[in-house]
C-alpha positions in Angstrom: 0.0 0.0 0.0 1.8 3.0 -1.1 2.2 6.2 1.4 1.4 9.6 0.8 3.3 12.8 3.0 1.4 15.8 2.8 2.9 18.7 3.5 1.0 21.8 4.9 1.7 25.6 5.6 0.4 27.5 8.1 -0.4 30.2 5.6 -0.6 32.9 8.2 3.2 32.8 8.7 4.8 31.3 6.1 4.7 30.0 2.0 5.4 26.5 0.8 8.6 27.6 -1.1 10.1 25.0 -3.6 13.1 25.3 -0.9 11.2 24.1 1.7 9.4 21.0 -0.1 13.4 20.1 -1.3 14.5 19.1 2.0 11.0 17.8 3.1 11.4 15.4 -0.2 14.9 14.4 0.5 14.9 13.4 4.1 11.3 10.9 3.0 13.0 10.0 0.0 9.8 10.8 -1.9 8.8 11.3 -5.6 8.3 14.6 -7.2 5.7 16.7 -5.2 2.1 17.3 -6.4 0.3 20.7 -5.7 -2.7 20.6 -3.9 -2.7 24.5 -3.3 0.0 26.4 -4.4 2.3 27.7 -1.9 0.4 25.8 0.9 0.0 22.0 0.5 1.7 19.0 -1.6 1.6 15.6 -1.6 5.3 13.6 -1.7 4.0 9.9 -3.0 7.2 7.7 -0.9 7.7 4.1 -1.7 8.3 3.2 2.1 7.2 4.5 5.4 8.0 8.3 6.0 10.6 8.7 8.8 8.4 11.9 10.5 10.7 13.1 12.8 13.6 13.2 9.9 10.8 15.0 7.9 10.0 17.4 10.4 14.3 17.9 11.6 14.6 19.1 8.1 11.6 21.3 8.1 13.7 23.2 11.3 11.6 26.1 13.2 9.1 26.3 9.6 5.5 26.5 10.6 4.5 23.3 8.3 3.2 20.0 9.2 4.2 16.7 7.7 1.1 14.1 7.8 1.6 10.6 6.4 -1.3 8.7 5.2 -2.0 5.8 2.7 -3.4 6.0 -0.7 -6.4 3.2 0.5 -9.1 5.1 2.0 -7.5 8.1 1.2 -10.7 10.7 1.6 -12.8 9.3 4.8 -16.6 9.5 4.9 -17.1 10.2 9.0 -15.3 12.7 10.8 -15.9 12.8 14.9 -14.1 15.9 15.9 -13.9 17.3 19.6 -14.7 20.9 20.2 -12.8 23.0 22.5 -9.4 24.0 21.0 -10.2 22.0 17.9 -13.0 23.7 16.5 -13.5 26.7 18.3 -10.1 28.0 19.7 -10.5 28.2 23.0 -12.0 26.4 26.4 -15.3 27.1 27.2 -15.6 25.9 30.0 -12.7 28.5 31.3 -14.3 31.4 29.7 -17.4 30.5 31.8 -15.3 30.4 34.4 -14.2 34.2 34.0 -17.7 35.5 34.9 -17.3 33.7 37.9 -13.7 35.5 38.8 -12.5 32.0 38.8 -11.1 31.7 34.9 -7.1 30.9 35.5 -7.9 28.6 38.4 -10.8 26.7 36.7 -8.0 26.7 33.4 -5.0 25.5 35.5 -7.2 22.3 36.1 -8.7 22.3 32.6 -4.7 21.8 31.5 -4.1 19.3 33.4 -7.3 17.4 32.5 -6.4 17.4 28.7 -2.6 16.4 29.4 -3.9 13.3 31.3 -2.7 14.2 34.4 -6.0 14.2 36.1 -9.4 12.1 36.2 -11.7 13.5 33.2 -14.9 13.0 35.4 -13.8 14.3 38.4 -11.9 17.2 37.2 -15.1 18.4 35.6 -17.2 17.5 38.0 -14.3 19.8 40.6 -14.5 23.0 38.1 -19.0 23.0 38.0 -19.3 22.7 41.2 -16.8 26.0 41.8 -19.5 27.6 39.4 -22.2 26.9 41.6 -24.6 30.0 41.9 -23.4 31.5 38.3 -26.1 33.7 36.5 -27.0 31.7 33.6 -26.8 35.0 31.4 -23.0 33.9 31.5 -23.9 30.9 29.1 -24.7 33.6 26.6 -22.1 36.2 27.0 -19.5 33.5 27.3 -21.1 31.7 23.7 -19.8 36.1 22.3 -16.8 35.3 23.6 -16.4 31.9 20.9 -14.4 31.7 17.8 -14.2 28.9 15.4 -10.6 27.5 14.6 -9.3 28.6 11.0 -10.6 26.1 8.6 -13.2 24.5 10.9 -16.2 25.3 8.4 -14.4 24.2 5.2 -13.7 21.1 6.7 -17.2 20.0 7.8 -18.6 21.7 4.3 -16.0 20.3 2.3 -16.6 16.2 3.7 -20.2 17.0 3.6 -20.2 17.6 0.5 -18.2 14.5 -0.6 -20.8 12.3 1.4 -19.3 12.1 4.9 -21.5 12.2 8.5 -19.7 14.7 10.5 -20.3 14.7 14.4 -19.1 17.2 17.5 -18.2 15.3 20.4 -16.9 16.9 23.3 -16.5 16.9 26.8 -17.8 20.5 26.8 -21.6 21.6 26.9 -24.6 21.3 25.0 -25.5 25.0 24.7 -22.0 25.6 23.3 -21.7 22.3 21.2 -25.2 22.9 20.0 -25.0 26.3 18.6 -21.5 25.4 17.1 -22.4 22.2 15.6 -25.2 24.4 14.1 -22.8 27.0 13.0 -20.1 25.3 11.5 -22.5 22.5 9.5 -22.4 18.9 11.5 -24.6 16.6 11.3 -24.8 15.6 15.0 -23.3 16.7 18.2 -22.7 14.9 21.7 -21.8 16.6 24.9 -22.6 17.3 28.6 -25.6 19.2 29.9 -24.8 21.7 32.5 -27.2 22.0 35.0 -29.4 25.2 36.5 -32.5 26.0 38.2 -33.7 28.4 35.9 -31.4 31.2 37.3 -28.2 30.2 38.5 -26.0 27.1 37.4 -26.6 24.8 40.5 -22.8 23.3 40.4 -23.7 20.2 38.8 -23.4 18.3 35.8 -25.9 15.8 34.2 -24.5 12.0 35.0 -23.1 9.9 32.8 -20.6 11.9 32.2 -19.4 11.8 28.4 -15.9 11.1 28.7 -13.0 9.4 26.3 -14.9 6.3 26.6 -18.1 7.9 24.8 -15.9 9.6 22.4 -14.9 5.8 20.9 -18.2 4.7 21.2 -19.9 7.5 19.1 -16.7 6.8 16.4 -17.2 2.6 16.0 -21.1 2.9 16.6 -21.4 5.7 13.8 -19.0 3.9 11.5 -20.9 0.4 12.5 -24.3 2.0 11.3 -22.9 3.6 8.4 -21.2 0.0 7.1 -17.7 2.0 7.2 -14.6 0.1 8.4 -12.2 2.5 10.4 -10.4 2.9 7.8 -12.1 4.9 6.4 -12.8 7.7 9.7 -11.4 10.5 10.7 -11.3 12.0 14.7 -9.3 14.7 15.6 -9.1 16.8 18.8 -6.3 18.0 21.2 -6.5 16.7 24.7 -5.9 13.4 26.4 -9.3 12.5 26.4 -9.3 12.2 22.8 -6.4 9.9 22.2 -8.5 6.8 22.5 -10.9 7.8 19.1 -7.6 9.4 17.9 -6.0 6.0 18.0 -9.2 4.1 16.9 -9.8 6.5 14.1 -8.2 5.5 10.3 -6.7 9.0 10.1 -6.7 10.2 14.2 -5.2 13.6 14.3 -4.2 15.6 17.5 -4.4 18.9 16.5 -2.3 22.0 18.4 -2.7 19.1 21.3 -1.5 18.7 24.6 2.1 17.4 24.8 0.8 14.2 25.9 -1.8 13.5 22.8 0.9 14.8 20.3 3.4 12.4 21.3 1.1 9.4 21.4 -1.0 10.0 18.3 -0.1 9.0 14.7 -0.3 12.4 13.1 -0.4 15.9 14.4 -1.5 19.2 13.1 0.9 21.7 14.9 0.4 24.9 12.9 -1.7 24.9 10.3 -5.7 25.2 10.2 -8.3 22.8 9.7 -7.4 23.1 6.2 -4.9 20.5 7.0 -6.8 17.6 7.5 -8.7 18.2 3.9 -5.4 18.5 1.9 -4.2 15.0 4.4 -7.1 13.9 2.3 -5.8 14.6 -0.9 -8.5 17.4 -1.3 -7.0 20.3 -3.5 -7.9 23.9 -3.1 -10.6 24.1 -5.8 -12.0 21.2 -4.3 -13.0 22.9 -0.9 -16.4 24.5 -0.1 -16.8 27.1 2.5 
């Protein structure tokens, strides 16, 4: 089965010279490169395995990520994709958390939640109940506060548009992961319901508790109904309770992740957009909707 590096810019901060894609090409070994938008993405067909950390040793301090994948079930038809700091940019249960006066305490545990250093359930269940008594007019200003990740709505469109089932599955909220999955264009979204009395948020969170546990689940159940081997998925999402569906996933990628899920997954988005995971596709730029 032959293997395909794909090469992507952050185009913010830098241009895919011909330079650049030199070294990338002679550390893989790989055969002349094929533009899939110029100056930001090509694809380096290698006749063996890529060596990713010579790949990314001669990329040096450039803002370009190296993604290896395999020709067979090359564009996916499910993505499962987490939300906070994967679709939107930020936490949103920490931004909650600043109405509250409580946002770099509540985001000092929220770090050490997503690096696995800490028991998903019980960390969030720790961080509600410190927002017990919280207006529930936060909900909404906090929801002002939220901004989509570059790329996030081209991605969903784009794989839409080709025939996949894109679902949000977080460990976040449903009033955040409703409105977003509405938003950006997914099919479905999963999440936890924060609870209130009608006023204030009473400090507690609606059991079971969707963890990294449901996040697999919700990958092999909707690929089981769908009749799609895993080969043919896509999850991506940044923290540590991710890494199972990450793992699980035919293309799993952690993307801007925790230190933790970077190391441990099989590709890594580090500085582009969502962009990255069409072109990791094969998608080219006139091929993208959004």
């Amino acid at each position: 089965m032959a293997q395909i590096l794909t090469l992507v810019a952050d185009r913010a901060a830098t241009s895919l010279t011909p330079a650049i894609v030199a070294r990338a090409r002679e550390a893989a070994g790989g055969a002349e490169p094929v533009t899939l938008s110029p100056g930001e993405a090509v694809d380096l067909m290698l006749a063996d395995a890529a060596d990713l950390d010579a790949v990314r040793a001669a990329l040096g301090d450039a803002p370009i990520d190296a993604i290896a994948t395999t020709t067979e079930n090359r564009r996916k038809r499910l993505l499962v994709a987490d939300m906070d700091s994967t679709i939107v940019t930020g936490e949103t249960l920490d931004e909650l958390a600043d109405f509250a006066g409580l946002k770099q305490r509540i985001a000092a545990i929220t770090a050490r939640a997503m690096n696995g250093e800490l028991d998903f359930k019980s960390a969030l269940r720790e961080r509600v109940a410190m927002l017990h008594g919280l207006p529930v007019e936060a909900l909404e200003q906090t929801w002002q506060r939220v901004r989509l990740t570059p790329g996030a709505g081209e991605l969903v469109a784009t794989m839409r548009a080709h025939g996949a089932y894109a679902a949000l599955v977080s460990g976040g909220f449903t009033f955040f992961t409703s409105r977003v999955a509405a938003l950006v264009g997914f099919d479905m979204h999963r999440s936890n319901v924060l609870l209130d009395d009608g006023t204030v948020l009473t400090g507690l969170v609606a059991e079971p508790i969707l963890d990294r546990d449901t996040k697999l689940d919700t990958l092999t159940r909707l690929a089981a109904e769908r009749g799609l081997p895993m080969a043919a998925t896509l999850a991506v999402g940044d923290g540590a309770n991710d890494l199972d569906m990450l793992r699980a996933a035919g293309l799993g990628v952690a993307f801007r992740a925790k230190p933790i899920v970077a190391a441990a997954a099989r590709a890594r988005v580090d500085h582009a957009g969502l962009r990255a995971l069409l072109f990791a596709q094969g998608y080219r730029r006139e091929d993208i909707v959004g």
